[in-house]
C-alpha positions as CSV (number, residue, x, y, z in Angstrom):
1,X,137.7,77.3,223.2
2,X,137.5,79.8,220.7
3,X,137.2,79.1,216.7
4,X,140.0,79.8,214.7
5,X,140.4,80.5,211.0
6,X,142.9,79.1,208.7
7,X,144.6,82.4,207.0
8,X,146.2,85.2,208.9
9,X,149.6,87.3,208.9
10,X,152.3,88.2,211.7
11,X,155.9,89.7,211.9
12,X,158.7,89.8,214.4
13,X,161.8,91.1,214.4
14,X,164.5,91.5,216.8
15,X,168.5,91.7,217.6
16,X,171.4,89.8,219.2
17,X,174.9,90.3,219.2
18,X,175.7,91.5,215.8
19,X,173.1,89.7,214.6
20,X,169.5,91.6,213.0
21,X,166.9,89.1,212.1
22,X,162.5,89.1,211.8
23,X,159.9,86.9,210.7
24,X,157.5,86.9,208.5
25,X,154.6,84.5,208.5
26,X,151.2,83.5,206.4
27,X,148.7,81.5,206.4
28,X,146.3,80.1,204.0
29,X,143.4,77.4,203.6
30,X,144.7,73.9,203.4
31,X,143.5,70.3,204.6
32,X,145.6,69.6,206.8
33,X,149.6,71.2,208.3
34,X,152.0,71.9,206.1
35,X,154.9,74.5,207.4
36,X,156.9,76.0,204.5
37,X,160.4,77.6,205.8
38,X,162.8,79.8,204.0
39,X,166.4,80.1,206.0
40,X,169.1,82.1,205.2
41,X,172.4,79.8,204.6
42,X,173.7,79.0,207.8
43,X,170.8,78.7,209.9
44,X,169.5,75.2,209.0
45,X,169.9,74.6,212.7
46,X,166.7,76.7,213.7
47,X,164.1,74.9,211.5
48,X,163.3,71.3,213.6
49,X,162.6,74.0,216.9
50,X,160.4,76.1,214.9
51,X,158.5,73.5,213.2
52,X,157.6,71.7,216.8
53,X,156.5,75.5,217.4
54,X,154.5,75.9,214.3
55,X,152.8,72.4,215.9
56,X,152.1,73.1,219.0
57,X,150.1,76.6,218.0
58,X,148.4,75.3,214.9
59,X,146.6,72.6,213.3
60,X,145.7,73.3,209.8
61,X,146.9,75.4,206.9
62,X,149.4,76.1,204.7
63,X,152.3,78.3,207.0
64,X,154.7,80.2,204.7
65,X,157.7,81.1,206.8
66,X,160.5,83.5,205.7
67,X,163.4,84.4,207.9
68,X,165.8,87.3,206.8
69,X,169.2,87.8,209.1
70,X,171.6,90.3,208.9
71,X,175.2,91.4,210.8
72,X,175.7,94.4,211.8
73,X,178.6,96.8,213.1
74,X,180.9,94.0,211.8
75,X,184.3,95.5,209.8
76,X,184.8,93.8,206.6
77,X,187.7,91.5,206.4
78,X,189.9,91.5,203.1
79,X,191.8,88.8,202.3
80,X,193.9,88.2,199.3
81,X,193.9,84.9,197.7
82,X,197.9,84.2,197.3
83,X,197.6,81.2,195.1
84,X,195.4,82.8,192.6
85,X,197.7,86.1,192.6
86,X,200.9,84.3,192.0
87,X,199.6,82.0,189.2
88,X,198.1,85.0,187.4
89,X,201.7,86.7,187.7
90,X,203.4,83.8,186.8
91,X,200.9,83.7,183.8
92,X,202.0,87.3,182.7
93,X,205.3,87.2,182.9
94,X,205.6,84.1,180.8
95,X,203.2,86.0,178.3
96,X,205.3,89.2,178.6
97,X,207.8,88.5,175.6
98,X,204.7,86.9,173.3
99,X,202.3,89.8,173.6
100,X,203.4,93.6,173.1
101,X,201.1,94.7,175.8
102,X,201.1,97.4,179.1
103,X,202.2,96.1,182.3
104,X,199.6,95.2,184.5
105,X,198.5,97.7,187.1
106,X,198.0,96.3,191.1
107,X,194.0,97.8,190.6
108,X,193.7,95.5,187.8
109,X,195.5,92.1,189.1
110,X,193.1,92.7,192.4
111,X,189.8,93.6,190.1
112,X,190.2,89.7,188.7
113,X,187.6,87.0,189.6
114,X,189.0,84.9,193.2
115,X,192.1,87.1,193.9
116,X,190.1,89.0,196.6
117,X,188.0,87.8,199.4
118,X,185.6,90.2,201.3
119,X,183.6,88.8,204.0
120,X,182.5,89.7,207.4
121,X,184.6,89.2,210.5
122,X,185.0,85.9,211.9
123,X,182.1,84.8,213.9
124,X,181.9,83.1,217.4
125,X,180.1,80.1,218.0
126,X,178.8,81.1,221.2
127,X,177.7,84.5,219.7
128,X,176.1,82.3,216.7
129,X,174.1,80.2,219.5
130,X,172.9,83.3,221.2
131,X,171.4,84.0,217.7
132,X,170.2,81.2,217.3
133,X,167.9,80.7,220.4
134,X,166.8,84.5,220.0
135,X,165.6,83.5,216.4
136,X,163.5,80.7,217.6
137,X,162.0,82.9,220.6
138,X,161.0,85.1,217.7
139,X,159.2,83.0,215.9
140,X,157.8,81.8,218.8
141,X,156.1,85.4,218.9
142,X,155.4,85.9,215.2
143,X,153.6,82.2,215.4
144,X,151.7,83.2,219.0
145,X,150.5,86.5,216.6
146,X,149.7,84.6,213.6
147,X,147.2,81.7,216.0
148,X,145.6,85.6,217.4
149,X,145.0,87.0,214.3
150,X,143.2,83.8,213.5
151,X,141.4,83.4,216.1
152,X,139.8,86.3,216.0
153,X,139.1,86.2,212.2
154,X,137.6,82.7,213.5
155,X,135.3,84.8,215.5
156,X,133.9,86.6,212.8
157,X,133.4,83.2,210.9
158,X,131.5,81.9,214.3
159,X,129.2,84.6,214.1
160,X,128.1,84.1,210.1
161,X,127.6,80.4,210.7
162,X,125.6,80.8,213.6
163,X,123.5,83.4,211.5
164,X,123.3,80.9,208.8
165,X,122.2,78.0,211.0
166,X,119.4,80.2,212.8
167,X,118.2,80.5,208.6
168,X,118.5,76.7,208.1
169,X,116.3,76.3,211.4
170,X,113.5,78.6,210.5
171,X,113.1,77.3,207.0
172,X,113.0,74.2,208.6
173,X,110.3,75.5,210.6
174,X,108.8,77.1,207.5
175,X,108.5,73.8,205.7
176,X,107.4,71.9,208.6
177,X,104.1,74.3,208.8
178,X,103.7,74.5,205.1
179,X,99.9,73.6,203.7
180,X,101.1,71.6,201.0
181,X,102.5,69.0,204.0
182,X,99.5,68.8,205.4
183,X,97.8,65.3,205.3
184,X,94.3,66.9,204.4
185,X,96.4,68.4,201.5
186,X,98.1,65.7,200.2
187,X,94.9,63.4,200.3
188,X,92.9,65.7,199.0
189,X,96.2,65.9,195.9
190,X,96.2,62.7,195.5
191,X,92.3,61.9,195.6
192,X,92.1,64.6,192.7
193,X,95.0,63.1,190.3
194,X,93.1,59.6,190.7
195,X,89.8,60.7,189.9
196,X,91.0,62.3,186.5
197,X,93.0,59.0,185.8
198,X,89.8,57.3,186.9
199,X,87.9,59.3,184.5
200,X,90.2,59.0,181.7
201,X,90.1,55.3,181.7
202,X,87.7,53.3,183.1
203,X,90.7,50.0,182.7
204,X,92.3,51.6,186.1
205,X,91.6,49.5,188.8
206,X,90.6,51.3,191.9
207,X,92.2,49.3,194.6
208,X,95.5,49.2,192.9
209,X,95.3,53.2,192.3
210,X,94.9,53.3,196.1
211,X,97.8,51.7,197.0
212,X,100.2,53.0,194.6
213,X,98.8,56.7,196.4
214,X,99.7,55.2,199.6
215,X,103.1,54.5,198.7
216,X,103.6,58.0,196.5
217,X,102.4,59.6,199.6
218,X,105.2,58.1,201.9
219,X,107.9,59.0,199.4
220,X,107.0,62.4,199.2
221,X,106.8,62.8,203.4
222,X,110.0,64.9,204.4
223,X,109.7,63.9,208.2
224,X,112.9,62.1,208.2
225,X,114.4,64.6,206.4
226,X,113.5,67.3,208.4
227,X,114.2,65.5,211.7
228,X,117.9,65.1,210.3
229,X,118.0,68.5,209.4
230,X,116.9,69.9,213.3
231,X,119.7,67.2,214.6
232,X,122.5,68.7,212.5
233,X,121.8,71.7,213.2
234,X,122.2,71.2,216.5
235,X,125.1,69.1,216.0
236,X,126.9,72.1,214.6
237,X,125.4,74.6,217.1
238,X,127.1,72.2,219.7
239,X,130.7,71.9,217.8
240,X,130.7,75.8,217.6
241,X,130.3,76.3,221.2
242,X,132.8,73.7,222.3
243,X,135.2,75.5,219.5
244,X,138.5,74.2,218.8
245,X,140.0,72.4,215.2
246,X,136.3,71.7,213.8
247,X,136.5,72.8,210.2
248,X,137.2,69.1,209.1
249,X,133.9,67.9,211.3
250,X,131.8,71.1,210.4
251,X,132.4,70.6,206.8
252,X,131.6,67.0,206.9
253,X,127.7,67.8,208.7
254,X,127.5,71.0,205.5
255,X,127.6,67.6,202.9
256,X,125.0,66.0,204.6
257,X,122.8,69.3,205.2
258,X,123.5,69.5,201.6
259,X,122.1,66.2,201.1
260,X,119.2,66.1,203.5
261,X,117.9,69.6,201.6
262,X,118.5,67.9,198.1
263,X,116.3,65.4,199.2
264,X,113.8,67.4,200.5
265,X,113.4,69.5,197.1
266,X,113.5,65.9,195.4
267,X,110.4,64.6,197.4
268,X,108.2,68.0,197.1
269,X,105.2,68.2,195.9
270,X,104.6,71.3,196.5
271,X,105.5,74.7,195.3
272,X,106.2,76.5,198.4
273,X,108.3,73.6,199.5
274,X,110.2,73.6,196.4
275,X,110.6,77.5,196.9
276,X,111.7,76.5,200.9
277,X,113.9,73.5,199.8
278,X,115.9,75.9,196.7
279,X,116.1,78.6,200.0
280,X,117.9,75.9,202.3
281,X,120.3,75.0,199.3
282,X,121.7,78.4,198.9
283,X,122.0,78.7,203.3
284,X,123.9,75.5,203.5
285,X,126.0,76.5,200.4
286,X,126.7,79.7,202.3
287,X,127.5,77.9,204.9
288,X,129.8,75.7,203.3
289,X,132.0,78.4,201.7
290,X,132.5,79.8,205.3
291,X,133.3,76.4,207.3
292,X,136.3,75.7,204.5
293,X,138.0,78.8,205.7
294,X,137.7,77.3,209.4
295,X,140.7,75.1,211.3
């Protein structure tokens, strides 16, 4: 399975009957499915089919749905509202010996607010089915080229977090072979800062200085954290190749590749190892920024 990113854009359109419609659909970050519809009035029935659609192609992200429909070759169909005509006549002629005024004309009595209808022609309900179904199929298309588009921005993602977990690896590899690690190097660190103590004061007792070295010098070994580091890397090396909805997953193992490096620059005690540790910071940052854009 591929990877799949979380934003992306896709139109359809189409006809049937005397019915125009199209699609239009985007897609942006979000934490979890959430499909935003806008219908035209009358076509309430098509939005329970399309959501199971929008389900069944996607997992995450925010889907922003908007439907336009349209008849066409359809005569108008006029229709006069009787009721509202004969009340407003009835009104004027019992005004007509109160007010000096102009009979009124047949283009003004029609120009009032209700006395004319103008709709389109009666529609079937067969005809409105047909519609209907087509509609759904469409956005059955516009959905299949919105999960495409994303898939193969989710492509391009893969690519620049592979890149950025080879980095993570050879800094890794860096600080594993770095001097200042080395257990001649530390000892001979250590040995130093107790000899000017030792010279300083001659109330430092020797044995106790040697055993608070011993335990400074196992706080300040990054095995563990390295060997965490090399297994989530290949954790995430191994999600990216099975592909599928990992964003969630990937973006929990970036938080504890950021952790694992902030402990590492916490426990240095050395400058190149700082320099390596403030490097792996600004990978798995990088790395971070690019997993939240993933399903």
């Amino acid at each position: 399975m591929t990877l799949s990113s979380m934003t992306g854009f896709a139109r359809s359109h189409g006809a049937s009957g005397s019915y125009a419609w199209s699609w239009e659909i985007k897609s942006v970050n979000a934490k979890g499915l959430d499909v935003r519809l806008r219908l035209p009035p009358g076509f309430d029935g098509v939005e329970i089919p399309v959501r199971a659609r929008a389900a069944e192609m996607l997992s995450r992200g925010n889907v922003y749905a908007t439907l336009s429909v349209s008849r066409e070759g359809v005569g108008p169909v006029v229709r006069i509202n009787e009721p509202v005509l004969n009340a407003i006549v009835d009104a004027i002629s019992r005004l007509s010996g109160k007010v000096d005024a102009d009979k009124p004309r047949l283009d003004g009595l029609l120009g009032l607010k209700g006395v004319i209808d103008v709709t389109d022609a009666e529609e079937s309900e067969e005809e409105k089915a047909a519609a209907e179904e087509a509609i759904v199929h469409g956005f059955s298309e516009a959905v299949t080229g919105l999960a495409q588009m994303r898939r193969h921005e989710g492509e391009a993602i893969g690519r620049v977090l592979s890149a950025r977990l080879d980095e993570m690896a050879a800094l890794a590899a860096r600080a594993e072979k770095a001097p200042g690690r080395q257990p001649d190097a530390v000892k001979k660190k250590l040995a130093d800062q107790i000899a000017i103590l030792l010279e300083a004061s001659s109330r430092f007792d020797p044995d106790r200085l040697h055993q608070e070295a011993i335990l400074i010098a196992g706080k300040a070994d990054i095995r563990e954290e390295l060997d965490r580091l090399a297994a989530h890397v290949a954790q995430a090396r191994a999600l990216m190749k099975a592909g599928g909805a990992i964003g969630r997953r990937l973006d929990f193992l970036s938080q504890e590749l950021n952790r694992e490096t902030n402990t590492l620059c916490a426990k240095s005690n050395d400058v190149e190892l700082t320099n390596i540790g403030l490097e792996l910071k600004s990978v798995v940052e990088q790395f971070r920024e690019q997993v939240q854009n993933l399903e």
